[in-house]
N, C-alpha and C positions, 0 to 999 in steps of 0.2 A: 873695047874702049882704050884709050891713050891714058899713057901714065898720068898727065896734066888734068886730065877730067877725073881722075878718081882720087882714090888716097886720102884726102881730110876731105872735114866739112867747115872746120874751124882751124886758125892760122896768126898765130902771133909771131911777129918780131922785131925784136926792140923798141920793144911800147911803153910809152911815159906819158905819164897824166903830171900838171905841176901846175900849183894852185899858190897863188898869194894870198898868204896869210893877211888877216887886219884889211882887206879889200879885194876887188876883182876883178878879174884883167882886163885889159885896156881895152873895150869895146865901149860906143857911144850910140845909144837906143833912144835919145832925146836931144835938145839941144838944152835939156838943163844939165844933161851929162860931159854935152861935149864945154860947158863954159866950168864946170866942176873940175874938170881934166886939166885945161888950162891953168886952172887957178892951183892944182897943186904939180905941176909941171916944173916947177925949182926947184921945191923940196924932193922929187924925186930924183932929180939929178942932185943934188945936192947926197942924198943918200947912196947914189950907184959911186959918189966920188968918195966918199966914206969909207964904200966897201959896208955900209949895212943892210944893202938890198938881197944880199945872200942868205940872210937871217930870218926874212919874209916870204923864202918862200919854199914850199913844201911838196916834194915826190910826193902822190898816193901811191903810183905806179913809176917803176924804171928798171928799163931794158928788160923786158918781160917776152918769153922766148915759148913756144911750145904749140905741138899740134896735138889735134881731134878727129880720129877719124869717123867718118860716117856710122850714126847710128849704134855708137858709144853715150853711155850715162856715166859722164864724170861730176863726182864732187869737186867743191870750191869750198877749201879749206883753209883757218885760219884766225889769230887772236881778231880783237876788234880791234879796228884800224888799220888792219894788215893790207886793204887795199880789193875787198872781195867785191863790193858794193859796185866798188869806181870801173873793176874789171866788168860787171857787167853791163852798164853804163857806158860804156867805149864800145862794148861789142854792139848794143842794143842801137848805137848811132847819136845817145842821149847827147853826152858828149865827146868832143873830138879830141884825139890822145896829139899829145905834147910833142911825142915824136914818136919816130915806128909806124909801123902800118900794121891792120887788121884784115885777113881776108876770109870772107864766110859763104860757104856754097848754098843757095837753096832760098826759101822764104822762110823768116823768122820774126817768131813769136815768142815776148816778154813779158814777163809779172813781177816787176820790179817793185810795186808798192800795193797798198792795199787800194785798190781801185784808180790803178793807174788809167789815164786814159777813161774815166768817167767823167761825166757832166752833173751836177747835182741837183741840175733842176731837171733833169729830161727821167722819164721814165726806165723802170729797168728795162724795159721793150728797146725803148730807142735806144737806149745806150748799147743793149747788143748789135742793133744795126752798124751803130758809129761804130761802136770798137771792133766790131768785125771788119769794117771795110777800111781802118786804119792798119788793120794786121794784115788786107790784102784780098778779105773774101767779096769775092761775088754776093749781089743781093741775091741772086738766085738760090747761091750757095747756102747762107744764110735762112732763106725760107727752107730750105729740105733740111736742116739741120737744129733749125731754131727750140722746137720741141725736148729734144736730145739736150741741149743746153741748159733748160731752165730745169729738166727732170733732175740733171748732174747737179744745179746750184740749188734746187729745194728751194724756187722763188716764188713759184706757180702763185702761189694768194698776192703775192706783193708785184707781179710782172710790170702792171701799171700803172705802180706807186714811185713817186717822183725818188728816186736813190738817196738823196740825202736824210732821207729818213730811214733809210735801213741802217742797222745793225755793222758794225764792223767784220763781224761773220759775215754775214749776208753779202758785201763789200768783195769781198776776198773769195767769196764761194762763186760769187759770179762770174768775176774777174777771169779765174782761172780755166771757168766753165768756158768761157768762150775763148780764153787764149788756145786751150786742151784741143777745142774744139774744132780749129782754126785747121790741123791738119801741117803742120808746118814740118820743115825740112830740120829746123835750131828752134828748140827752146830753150829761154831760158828763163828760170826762177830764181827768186831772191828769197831768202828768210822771209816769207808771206806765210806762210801753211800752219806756222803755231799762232795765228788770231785763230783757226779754224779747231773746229772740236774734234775731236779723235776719232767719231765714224768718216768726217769727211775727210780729213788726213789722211786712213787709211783708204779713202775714196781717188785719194790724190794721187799716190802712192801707187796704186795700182794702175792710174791712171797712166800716171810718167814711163812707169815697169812695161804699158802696153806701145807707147809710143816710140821707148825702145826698139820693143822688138818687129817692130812693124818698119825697120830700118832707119829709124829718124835720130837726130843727138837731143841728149838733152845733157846742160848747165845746171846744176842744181847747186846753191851757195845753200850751207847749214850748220849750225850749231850743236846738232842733233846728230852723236856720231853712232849711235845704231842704226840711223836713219839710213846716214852715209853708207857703214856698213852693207846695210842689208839692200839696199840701189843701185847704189854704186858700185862699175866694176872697176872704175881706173878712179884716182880722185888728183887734183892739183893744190898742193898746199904751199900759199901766199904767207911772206912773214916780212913788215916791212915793206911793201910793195914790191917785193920780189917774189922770182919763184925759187922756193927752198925745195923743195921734191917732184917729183912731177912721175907717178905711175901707176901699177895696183893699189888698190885700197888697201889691201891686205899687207902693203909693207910697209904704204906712208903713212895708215892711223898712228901706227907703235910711234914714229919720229914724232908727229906732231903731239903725241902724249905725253910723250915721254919728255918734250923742249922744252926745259926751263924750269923742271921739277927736282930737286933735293931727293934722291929716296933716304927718310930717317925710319928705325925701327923706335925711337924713343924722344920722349916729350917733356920738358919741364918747364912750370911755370915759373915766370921772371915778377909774379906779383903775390909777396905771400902773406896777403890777404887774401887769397883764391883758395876756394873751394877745393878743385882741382888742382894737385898739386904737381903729381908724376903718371906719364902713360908711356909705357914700353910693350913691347912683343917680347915674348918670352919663348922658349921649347920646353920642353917637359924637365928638365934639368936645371930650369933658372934661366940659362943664357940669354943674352939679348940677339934675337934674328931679324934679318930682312929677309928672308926666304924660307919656305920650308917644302916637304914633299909632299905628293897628292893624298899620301897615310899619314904622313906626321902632325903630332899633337902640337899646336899654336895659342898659345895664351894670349891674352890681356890682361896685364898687370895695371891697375886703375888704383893711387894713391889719392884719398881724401881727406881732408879735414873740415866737417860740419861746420858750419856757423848757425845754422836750424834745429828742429827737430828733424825726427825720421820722415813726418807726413810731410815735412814740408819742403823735400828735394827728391830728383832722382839722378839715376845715374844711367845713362844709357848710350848702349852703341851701334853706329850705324856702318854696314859694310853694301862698298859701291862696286863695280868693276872698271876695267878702263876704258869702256865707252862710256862711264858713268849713270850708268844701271843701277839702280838699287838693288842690291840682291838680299839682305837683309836687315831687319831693326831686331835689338835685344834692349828690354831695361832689366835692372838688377833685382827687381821687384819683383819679375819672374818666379824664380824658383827662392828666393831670397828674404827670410824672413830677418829683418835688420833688426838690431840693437842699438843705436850711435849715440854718445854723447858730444854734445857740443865742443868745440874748442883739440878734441882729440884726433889723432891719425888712424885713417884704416885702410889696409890693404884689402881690392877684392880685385876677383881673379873670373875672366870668363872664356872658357874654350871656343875658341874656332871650330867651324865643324871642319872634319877630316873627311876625305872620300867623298866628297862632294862638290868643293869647287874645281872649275877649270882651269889648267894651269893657263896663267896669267898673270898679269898686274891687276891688288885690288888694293882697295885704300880705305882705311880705317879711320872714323870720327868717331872720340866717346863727347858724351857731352854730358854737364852737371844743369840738369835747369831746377833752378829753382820757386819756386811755390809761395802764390801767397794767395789766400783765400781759394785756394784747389786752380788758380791760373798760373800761367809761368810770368815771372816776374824777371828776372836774367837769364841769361846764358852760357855757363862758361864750356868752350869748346878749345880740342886738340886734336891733329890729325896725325896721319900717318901712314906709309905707305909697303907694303910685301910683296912676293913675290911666290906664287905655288908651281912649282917645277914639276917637271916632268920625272923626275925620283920617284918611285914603286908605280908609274901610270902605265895602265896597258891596254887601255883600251882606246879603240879608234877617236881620234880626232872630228872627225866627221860629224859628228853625231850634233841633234840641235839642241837648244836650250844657254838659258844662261849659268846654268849648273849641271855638272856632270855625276848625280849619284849613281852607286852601284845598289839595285834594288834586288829584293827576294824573288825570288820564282820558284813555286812547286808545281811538279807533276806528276799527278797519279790516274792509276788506270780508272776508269769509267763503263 
């Protein structure tokens, strides 16, 4: 093969999408539009002579640069608004980029919304014919594969049930089935798969994981950075319709975690009529940390002052990691038989476990909720963020899990 036929499947450069705000661009699809146009045809110049036509209008995308090679699963990463939607909306041919060009090798296949490319009146049946032969398939194709599609979206009782009565599940499990199913060279997916419940997700998942590897690219936009993780081998992270990183997952998650975050080891309230007063990290000595070692002891130092009684608040905390994993919830009622009067201050104090997390970024919430009738009636929360090092760790990295304990093992003879 020649250099020019291989090498990507997808191709950006210097791509802008640019939208006017407060209206839309200057296209006429009636002639009540095109007499609309006319009529505000002063004020718009009127406004470019101003110089406030610059103010209306808004990059999603600009000068967006990067390639994809064939049969790579890249994440599309990013805050909201950052431009991930419109990226694949440009790819997908939805709409046309501003400037820059796009080049994509192969046939592709998109799931851009929950039942894109549905009809609500036609049955789920017909709508896998239309959307299949919209994505390119053969009816023939279609019939030898049709069965395989409905098994994958679990429609089988509803097949002949006009779509707008299914379920937004049901929507999205279809959707996907036939997109999946399509065989395509580019996929791409958009944040679709959290309408979908967790057997099919992980239906989904494995689904994409196979389409990889059977040489094909897939696009995957998510919010879902274990997801990411665990799929994705390269990811693209969009910030402001640009591109802020562009490579392994593995180095651009930390950047995009880490963008725009304060790490603080300590917390005080600015309103003291708050329950909650003071949250720090402590080490076994008092000190305030943002770090500690895979052995070292980590406190939470948690100041309060009751406005209730005992029954009728708690104290609790919750520990995430930096794909935002919960890794664990504590409340103080635990092991904690309280005493509190009203109106007074009290220190408590709860260990981190040691020897057990992995080194990383994790983030601490304590929260005071408060009670009324055995329900929660407020909220008061503070956060905070550490850091577990690699000081006294020795064992392999490699290993799975969201926690790394060191367990017991005995062996005796038999």
């Amino acid at each position: 093969m020649t250099e020019n036929s291989t090498q990507f499947a997808i191709q950006a450069k210097g791509v802008g999408k640019r939208y006017v705000l407060g209206g839309a661009e200057q296209q006429y699809d009636t002639f009540r539009d095109l007499l609309t146009g006319i009529m505000k045809a002063p004020f718009s110049k009127y406004k470019k002579l101003s110089g406030q036509v610059d103010e209306d209008l808004f990059w999603a995308l600009r000068n967006v640069d990067f390639t994809i090679p064939a049969g790579q699963i890249t994440g599309v990463i990013g805050r909201n608004g950052a431009g991930k939607s419109t990226l694949l909306k440009v790819l997908s041919r939805i709409t046309s980029p501003t400037s820059g060009r796009v080049e994509i090798r192969g046939r592709v296949a998109s799931l851009l919304e929950v039942g894109s490319g549905f009809h609500p009146e036609l049955t789920g049946r017909e709508n896998i014919y239309m959307n299949a032969s919209i994505l390119g398939m053969r009816r023939t194709e279609v019939n030898r594969k049709l069965d395989d599609i409905v098994q994958f979206a679990e429609v089988e009782r509803f097949l002949d049930t006009p779509v707008k009565r299914y379920s937004s599940g049901m929507y999205v499990r279809l959707a996907f089935s036939v997109a999946a199913h399509v065989e395509p060279d580019v996929l791409l997916v958009d944040e679709v798969l959290a309408v979908g419940d967790a057997k099919f997700q992980q239906r989904c998942i494995g689904k994409m994981s196979e389409v990889g590897k059977q040489g094909r690219t897939v696009l995957f936009v998510s919010h879902n950075m274990g997801l990411i993780q665990d799929l994705c081998s390269h990811s693209l992270y969009l910030k402001d319709g640009q591109v802020e990183h562009y490579g392994t997952t593995s180095e651009v998650l930390p950047m995009y975690l880490s963008d725009g975050t304060e790490q603080r080891s300590e917390w005080i309230s600015d309103d003291v009529s708050s329950v909650l007063r003071r949250v720090r990290l402590i080490d076994e000595s008092g000190e305030p940390i943002n770090s500690a070692g895979y052995l070292s002891s980590t406190f939470a130092e948690v100041e309060v002052c009751p406005d209730r009684p005992d029954s009728d608040f708690i104290v609790a905390l919750r520990l995430t990691d930096e794909l935002g994993r919960d890794v664990l919830t504590s409340w103080d009622t635990d092991t904690n038989s309280r005493n509190t009067r009203v109106g007074e201050s009290y220190r408590n104090l709860c260990e981190l476990p040691r020897g057990l997390l992995r080194p990383g970024q994790y983030f601490v919430t304590v929260m005071v909720r408060k009670l009324k009738h055995g329900y929660i009636e407020m909220i008061e929360e503070a956060n905070l963020e550490f850091e577990v090092t690699n000081i006294d760790f020795m064992m392999n990295r490699e290993r799975f899990g969201v926690v790394l304990p060191t367990l017991n093992w005995e062996c005796e003879l038999v």
